[in-house]
N, C-alpha and C positions, 0 to 999 in steps of 0.2 A: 624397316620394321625388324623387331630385334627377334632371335628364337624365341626367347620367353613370350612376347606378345603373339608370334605367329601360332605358337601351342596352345595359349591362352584362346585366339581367333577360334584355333578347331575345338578344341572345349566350349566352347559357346554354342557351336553349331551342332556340336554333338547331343549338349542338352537342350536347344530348341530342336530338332528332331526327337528328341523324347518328349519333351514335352508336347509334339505333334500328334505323339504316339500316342501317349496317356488321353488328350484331348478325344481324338476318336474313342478311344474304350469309354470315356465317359460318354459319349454318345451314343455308343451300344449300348451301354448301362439302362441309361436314361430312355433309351429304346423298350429296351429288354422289361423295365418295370412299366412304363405305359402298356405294352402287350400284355403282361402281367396281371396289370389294375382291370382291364381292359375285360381276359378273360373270368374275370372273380366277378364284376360287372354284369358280365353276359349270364355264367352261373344264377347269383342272385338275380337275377332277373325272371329267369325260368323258375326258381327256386318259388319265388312272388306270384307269378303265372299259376302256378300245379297248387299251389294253396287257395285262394282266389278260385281254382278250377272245382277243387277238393270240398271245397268249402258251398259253391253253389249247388255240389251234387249232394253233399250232404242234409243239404234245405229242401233239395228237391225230393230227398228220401231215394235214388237211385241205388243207392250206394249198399251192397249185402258185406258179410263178412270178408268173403273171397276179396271184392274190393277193395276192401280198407284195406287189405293186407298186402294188396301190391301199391297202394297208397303211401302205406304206412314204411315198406322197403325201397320204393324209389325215394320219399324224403329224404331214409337214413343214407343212401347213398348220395342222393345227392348235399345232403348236411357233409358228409365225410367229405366229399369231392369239394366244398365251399373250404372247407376246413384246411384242407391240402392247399387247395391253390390261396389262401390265405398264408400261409407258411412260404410259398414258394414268390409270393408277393413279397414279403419279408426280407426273404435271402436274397431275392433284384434290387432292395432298397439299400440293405445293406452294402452290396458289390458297389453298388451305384455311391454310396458314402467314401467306402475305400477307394476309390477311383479318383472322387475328386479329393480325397485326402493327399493321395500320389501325386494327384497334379498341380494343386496345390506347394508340397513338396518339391517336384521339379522345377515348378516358379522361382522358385526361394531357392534352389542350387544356381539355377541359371541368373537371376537376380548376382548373385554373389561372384560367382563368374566376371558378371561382365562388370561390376564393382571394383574388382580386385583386376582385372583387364583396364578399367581407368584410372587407377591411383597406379598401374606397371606405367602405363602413357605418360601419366601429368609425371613421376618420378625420370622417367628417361626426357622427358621435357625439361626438367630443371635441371637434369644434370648435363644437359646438350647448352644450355642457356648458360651455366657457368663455365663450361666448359669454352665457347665463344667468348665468355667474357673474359675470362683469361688470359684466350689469346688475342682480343682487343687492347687489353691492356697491354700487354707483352708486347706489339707492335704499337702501342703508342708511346712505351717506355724507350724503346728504342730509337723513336723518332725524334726524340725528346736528345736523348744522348748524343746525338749525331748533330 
């Protein structure tokens, strides 16, 4: 095995370890937005709940001023908190797109690596193959002469 192909060898392995690397983070990623989606989820849910809730009191006429109005201030906050974690959904999607854009990426380096590691092969191949032929020849020219 020639320098150039044993460098070529550790370049390869260097970028399938990254690309080992990247693989996991998109799997954080991919983590990271499910938990994400998960909590915006649970949010709207409650969100659905306290209206639903708000709404039955309201029919039943329980409901005075005082009421609505811590009604009216846990919606907006929980609207604001939907709103945030809807944005924060967003930025997990995104991370999670750059991730496999990297790895992706890293595919395509290491792809070309070990590409360019087989035409270094098949080239020290022909040149090993003529190189024998040569000296077949060379000793059959001599055989010849004798």
């Amino acid at each position: 095995m020639s320098k150039k192909n044993k460098t070529l060898s550790k370049l390869i392995k260097l970028k399938e370890n990254r690309k080992i690397q990247i693989e996991l983070e998109v799997k954080k990623a991919a983590d990271s937005v499910e938990e994400e989606q998960n909590k915006l989820n649970e949010l709207e849910g409650n969100y659905e709940n306290s209206v639903g809730n708000f709404a039955e009191r309201q029919v039943d006429s329980v409901l005075n001023a005082g009421n609505m109005s811590v009604y009216y201030d846990f919606f907006s906050r929980i609207n604001r908190r939907i709103k945030d974690q809807e944005k924060e959904c967003s930025r997990s999607q995104d991370n999670l797109e750059k991730s496999k854009d990297r790895l992706v990426d890293a595919h395509k380096e290491k792809k070309a690596v070990e590409m360019l590691n087989d035409k270094q092969i098949k080239k020290e191949l022909r040149e090993r193959s003529v190189s024998e032929q040569k000296e077949t020849d060379y000793f059959s020219l001599i055989r010849r002469i004798k």
